[in-house]
N, C-alpha and C positions, 0 to 999 in steps of 0.2 A: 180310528185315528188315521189321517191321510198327509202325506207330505207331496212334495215335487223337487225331483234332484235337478239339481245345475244342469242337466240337459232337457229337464220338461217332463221327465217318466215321473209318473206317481205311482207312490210306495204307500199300501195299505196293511195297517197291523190290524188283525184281527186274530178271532179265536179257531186252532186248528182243528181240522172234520177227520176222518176216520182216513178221507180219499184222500189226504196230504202224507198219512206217511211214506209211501215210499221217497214221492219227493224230499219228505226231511230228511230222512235215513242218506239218500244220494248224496245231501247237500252234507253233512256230519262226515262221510266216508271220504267224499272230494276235500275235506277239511282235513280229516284228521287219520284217513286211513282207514286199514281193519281193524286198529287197536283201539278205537273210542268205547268204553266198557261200561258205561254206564247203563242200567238194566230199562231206564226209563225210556231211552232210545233205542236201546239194540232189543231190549226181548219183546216180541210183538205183542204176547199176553199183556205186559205190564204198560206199554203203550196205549193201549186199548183202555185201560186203566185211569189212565193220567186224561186223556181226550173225554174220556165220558163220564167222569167218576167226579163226584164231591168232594171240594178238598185243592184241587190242581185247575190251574188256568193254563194253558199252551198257548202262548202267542205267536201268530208266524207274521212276518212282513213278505207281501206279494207286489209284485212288479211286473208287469205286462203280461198274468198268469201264471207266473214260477215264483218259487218259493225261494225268498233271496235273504231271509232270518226265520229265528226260530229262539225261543226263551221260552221255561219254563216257570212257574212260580207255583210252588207247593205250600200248604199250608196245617197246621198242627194245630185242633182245635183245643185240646186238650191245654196245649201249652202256650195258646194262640202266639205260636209260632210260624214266622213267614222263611221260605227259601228262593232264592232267585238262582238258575243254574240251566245248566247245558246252552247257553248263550256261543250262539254261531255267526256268522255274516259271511254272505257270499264274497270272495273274492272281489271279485267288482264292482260292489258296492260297499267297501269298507274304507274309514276317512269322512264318510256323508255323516256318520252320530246314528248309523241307525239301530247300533242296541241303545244309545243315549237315551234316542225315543220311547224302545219298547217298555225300558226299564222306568223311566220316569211316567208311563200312562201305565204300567203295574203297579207302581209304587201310591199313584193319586187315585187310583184306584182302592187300593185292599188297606193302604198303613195310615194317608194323609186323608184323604174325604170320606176314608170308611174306617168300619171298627174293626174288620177282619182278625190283625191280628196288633199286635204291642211293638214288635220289633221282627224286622226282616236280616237275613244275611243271606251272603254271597261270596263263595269261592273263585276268587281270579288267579287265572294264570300270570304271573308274573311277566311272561313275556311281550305280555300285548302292550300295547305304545305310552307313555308317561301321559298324552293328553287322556288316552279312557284313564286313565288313573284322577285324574284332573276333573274330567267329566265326574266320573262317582264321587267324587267328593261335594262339586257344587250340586249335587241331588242329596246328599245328606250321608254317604257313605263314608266309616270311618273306620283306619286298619285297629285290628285286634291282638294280631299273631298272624303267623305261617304257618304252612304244611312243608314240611322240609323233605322233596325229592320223595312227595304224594304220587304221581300216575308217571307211569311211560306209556307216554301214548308215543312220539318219536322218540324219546329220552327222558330219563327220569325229570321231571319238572316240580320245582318248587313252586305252591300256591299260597294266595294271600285269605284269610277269612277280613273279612269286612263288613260291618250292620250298619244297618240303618233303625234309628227308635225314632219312635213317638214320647212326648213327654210322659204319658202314663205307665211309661214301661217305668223310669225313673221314680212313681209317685210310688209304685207297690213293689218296688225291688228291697229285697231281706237286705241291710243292711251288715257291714264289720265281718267278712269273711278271716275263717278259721285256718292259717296256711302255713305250711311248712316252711324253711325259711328258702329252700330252691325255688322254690316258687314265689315267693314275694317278690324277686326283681321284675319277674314280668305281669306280675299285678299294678307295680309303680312305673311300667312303662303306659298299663294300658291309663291309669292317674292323668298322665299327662292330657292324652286326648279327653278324658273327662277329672278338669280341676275339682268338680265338688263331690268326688270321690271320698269316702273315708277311710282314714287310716286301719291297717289288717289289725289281728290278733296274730302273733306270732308263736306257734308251739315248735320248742326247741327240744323235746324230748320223742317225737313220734316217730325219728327213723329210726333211733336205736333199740326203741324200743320192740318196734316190727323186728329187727334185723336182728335182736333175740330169739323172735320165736321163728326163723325159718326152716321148713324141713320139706326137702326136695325129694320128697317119693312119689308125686303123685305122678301116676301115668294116664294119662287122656288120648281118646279113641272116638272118634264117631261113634253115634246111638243110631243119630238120621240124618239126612242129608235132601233135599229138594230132586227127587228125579228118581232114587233109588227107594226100589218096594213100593213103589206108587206114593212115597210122601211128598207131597206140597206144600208150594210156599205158604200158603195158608195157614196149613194145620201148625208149622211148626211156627210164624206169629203169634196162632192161638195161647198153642203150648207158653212161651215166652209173656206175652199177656197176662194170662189165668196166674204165670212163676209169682208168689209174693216172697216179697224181703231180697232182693234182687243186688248184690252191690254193680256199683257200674253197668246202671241197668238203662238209665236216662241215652238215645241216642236217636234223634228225633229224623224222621224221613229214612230210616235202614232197615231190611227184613232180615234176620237170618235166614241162611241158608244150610246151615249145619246147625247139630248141638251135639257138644262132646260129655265124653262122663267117664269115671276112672272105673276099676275093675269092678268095685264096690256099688257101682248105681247111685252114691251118698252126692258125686258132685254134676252140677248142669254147667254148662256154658253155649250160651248161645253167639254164634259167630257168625259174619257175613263174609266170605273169599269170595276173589273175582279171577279166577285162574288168569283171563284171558289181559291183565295188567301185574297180580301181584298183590294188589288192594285188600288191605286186611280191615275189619273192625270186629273188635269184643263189644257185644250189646246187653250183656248182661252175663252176671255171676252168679251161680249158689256154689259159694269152695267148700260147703259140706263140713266135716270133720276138720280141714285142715286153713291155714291161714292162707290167707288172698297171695302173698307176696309167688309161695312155692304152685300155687294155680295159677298165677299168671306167666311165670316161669317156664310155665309145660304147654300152655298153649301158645305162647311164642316159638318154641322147640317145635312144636306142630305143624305150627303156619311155614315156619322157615323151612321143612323137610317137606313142603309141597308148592317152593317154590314161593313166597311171600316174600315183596320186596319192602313193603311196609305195613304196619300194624295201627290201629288206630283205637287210643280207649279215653273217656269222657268221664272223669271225676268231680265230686262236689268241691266247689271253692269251700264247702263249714265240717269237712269229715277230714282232719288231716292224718288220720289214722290210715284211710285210703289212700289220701297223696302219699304217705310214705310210702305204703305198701305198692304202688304202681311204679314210683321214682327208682327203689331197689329191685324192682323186676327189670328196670331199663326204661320204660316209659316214661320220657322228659316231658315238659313243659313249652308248649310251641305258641298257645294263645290264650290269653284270656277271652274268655266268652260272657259279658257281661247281659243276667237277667235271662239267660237263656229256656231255662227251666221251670213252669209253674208248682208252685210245691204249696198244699197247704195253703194254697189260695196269695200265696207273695211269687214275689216273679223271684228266682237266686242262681247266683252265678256258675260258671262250671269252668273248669279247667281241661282245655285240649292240650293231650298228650300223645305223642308218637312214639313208635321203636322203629328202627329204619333197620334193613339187611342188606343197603347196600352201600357204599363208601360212600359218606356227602360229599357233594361238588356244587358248586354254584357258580358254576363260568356260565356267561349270557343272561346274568340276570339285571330284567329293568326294574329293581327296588324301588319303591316312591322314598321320601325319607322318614315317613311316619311307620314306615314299615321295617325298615331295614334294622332300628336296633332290637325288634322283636326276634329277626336272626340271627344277629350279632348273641344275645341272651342265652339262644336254645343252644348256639356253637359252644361258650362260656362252658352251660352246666352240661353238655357233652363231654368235654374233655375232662372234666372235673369229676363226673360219673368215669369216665376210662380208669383214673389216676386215684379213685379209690379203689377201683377193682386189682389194677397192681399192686396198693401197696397192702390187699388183702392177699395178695398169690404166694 
């Protein structure tokens, strides 16, 4: 794909060679500093990865030899799952559309002319300009939810999740999600962007009944970790992999890098930390002997004592017994994810959930409007999770 800016320079997006990273890394660092944490650009192993590996497209946009964009696009064959992400634009070339372009020859590519995958999304910074919000929308992009004060790369920043489907994601999505009733408002926000939605099942008995059984003894300790005793990122995917009966195990494009377990050896948790932001994700459970609610409890207490600014955990929209259990750990409701996950041969929905460690703010945000009451939502049952904890004290 080839364009020409308003002064005559032609801009070539093509697929990135081994000999482009330093220039990306340059181009990501001039962007966003030392703090940009993502492991697909900063770790060089996992680079290496993504540029020669099955699965990942790199597209860079080049301009009279220099590397003036960069997107990636990951793909999850299992859950023919598509991710659009680390999307950059040189300074002085930003205004021209030139992620508009790379995103939309990814997009005709892997979702519309090809079978790749069922449905793609993408993580946007809130702060970039109303027209890219405009832009992904007339390519097919539609808001789902936020990440509420997700990375500090200069300052905590709220992100928007946003997909794009093909109609077949729609033909074989599991139909009548199973949801607690904090959760159903932003199921019926996500209704709106799609009317032919059908109405939830609503279980009005699974918090209380979780929040019988909790009992807060479990203490959790790394087992392994990526670096220490010679373990790698590998083996502990493997491990994670091989885990059957997993709760909150679905989290599609994340490795761990740790797995925690209590004095007993009885529980796993596999978890992905990003010291160098704060970036927490739980990728999977076995609570062992004990109930989800007092494990998720302890690995929050974990992440927070080494510095975690946020938490991130992925629940089925049809187990409400889980959204309980995640909701009284602290883990709210930030987006619907609709169709995300292949199960059983039907595509079924999932609910994004966060715990945040550090006070929300949201001064400087350019919200689109499809997105805004999705924050409006997560602010709601925040305060309303505060204000049951007090009137439990």
């Amino acid at each position: 794909m080839e364009w020409s800016t308003e002064d005559g320079r032609k801009v070539l997006v093509r697929k990135a060679k081994l000999s482009d990273l330093e220039p990306l890394r340059a181009l990501y660092k001039a962007t966003y500093g030392d703090r940009y944490a993502l492991p697909e650009v900063v770790d060089d192993e996992r680079s290496r990865e993504v540029i020669r590996g099955h699965g990942w497209v790199w597209l860079v946009a080049e301009c009279e030899k220099s590397v003036v964009g960069s997107l990636i696009f990951g793909w999850d064959p299992e859950h023919r799952l598509g991710k659009s992400f680390a999307g950059v634009v040189d300074a002085n070339f930003r205004g021209g559309k030139t992620m508009h372009r790379m995103l939309k020859e990814g997009l005709d590519r892997l979702l519309y002319n090809g079978d790749t995958f069922d449905l793609v999304y993408a993580v946007v910074r809130t702060f970039v300009t109303p027209a890219f919000h405009r832009d992904l929308l007339k390519i097919g992009f539609t808001d789902v939810g936020v990440f509420p004060n997700v990375r500090k790369v200069r300052r905590y920043e709220t992100h928007g999740l946003k997909i794009c489907v093909s109609p077949r994601m729609f033909d074989n999505r599991r139909k009548t999600p199973k949801l607690i009733p904090q959760v159903s408002n932003i199921y019926q926000i996500c209704s709106r962007r799609y009317p032919n939605l059908e109405a939830p099942e609503l279980d009005y008995t699974a918090v209380e009944k979780a929040r019988e059984k909790i009992d807060l003894r479990v203490e959790l300790a790394p087992v392994a970790a990526v670096g220490v005793e010679g373990v790698t990122r590998g083996r502990i995917q493997m491990l994670r992999r091989s885990s059957r009966g997993l709760q909150f195990g679905f989290f599609p494009f994340h490795e761990p890098n740790q797995i925690l377990s209590d004095p007993t050896g009885q529980v796993r948790v596999f978890l992905s930390h990003q010291e160098t932001d704060g970036h927490s994700s739980i990728l999977g459970v076995d609570p062992g002997p004990y109930e989800p609610v007092s494990v998720l409890l302890s690995v929050a207490e974990y992440c927070e004592d080494r510095g975690a600014v946020y938490l991130e955990l992925l629940v089925s929209a049809y187990q409400p017994e889980l959204q309980a259990a995640a909701y009284l750990a602290g883990f709210l409701p930030c987006a619907y994810f609709l169709g995300a996950e292949m199960r059983e041969h039907r595509r079924c929905d999932v609910i994004v959930t966060s715990r945040t460690f550090v006070p929300l703010h949201f001064s400087g945000l350019r919200l689109t409007e499809s997105a805004k009451p999705y924050l409006l939502e997560f602010f709601k049952v925040y305060t309303e999770r505060l204000w049951e904890d007090l009137l439990d004290a």
